[in-house]
C-alpha positions as CSV (number, residue, x, y, z in Angstrom):
1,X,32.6,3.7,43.2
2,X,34.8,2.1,40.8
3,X,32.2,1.4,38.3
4,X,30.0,4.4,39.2
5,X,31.3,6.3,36.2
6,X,30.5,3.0,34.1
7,X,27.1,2.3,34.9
8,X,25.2,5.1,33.2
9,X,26.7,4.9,30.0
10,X,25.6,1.5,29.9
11,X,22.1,2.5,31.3
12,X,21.8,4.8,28.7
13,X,22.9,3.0,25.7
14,X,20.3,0.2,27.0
15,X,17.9,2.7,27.5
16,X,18.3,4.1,23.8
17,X,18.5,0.7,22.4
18,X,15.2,-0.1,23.8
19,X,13.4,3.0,23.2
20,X,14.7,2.8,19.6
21,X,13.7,-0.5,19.5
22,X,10.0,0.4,20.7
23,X,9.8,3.2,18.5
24,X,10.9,1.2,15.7
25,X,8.5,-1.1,16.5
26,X,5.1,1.0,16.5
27,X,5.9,3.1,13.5
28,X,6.3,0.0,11.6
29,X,2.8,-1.3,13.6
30,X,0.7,1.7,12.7
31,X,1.9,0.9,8.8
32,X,0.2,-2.8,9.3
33,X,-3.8,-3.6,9.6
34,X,-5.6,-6.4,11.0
35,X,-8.5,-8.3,8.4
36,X,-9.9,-11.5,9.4
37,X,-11.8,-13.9,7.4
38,X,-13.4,-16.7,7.6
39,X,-12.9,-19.9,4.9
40,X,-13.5,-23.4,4.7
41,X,-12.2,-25.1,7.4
42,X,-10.5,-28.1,5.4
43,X,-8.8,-25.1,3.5
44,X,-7.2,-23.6,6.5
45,X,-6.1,-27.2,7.5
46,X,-4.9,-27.4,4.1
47,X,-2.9,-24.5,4.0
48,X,-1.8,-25.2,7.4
49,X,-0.2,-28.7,6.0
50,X,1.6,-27.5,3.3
51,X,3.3,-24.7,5.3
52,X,1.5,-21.7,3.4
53,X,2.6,-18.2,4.5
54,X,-1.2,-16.8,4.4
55,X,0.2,-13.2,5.0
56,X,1.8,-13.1,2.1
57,X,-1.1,-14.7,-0.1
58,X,-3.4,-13.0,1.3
59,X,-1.3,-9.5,0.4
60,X,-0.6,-10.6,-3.0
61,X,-4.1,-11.4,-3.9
62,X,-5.0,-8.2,-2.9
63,X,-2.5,-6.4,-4.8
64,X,-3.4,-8.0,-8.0
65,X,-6.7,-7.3,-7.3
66,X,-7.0,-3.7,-6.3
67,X,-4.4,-2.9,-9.3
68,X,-7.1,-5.4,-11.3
69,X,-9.9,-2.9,-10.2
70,X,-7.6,0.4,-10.9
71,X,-7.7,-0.5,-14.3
72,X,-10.7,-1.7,-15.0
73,X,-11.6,2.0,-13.3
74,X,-9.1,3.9,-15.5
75,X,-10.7,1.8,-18.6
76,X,-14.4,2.9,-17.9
77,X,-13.4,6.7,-17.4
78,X,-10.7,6.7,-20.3
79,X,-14.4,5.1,-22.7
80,X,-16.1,7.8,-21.1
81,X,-14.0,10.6,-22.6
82,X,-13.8,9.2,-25.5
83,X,-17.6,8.7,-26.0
84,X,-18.2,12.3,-24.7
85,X,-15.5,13.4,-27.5
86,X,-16.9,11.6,-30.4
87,X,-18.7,14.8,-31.5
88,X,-15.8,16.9,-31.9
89,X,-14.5,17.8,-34.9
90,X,-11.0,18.4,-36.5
91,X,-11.8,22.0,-36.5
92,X,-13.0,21.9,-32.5
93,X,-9.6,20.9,-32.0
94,X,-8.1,23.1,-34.1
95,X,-9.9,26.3,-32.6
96,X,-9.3,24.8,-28.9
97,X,-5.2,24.8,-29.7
98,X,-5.7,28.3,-31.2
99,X,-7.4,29.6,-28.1
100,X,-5.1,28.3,-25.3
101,X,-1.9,29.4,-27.2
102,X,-3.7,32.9,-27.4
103,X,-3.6,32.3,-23.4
């Protein structure tokens, strides 16, 4: 009975901890996706030999690409305006201004 008093505290705390650490662990899961691919097979091997850390390769190429893609986006939509704006004049603008101050 001695250590009756003990043994739930430690119980608990173990109990927390590993909850906790659970919980930790599938929020920062559901963060992370799976993609496979498949590449040469003397690449892998390669890779393999010289100790490359695919993940974060992998995760870098993508980053540079997608931001690559962003701005190529952004670039095709900021010519867009600008061609659709070629026909204004200096007084379009000038009557545009006037208007939204009289807002």
């Amino acid at each position: 009975m001695k250590y009756a008093c003990h043994l739930p505290t430690i119980c608990s705390g173990f109990l927390y901890t590993t909850l906790y650490t659970i919980s930790v662990y599938i929020v920062l899961v559901s963060y992370l996706a799976v993609i496979s691919v498949r590449v040469r097979r003397e690449l892998k091997e390669e890779a393999e030999r010289l100790n490359v850390d695919l993940k974060t390769v992998v995760e870098k190429a993508l980053e540079e690409e997608i931001l690559r893609r962003k701005a190529e986006l952004l670039k095709s939509r900021v010519d867009e305006t600008l061609n659709a704006m070629r026909n204004l004049t200096v007084e379009d603008w000038v009557k545009a201004v006037r208007e939204t101050r009289q807002e």
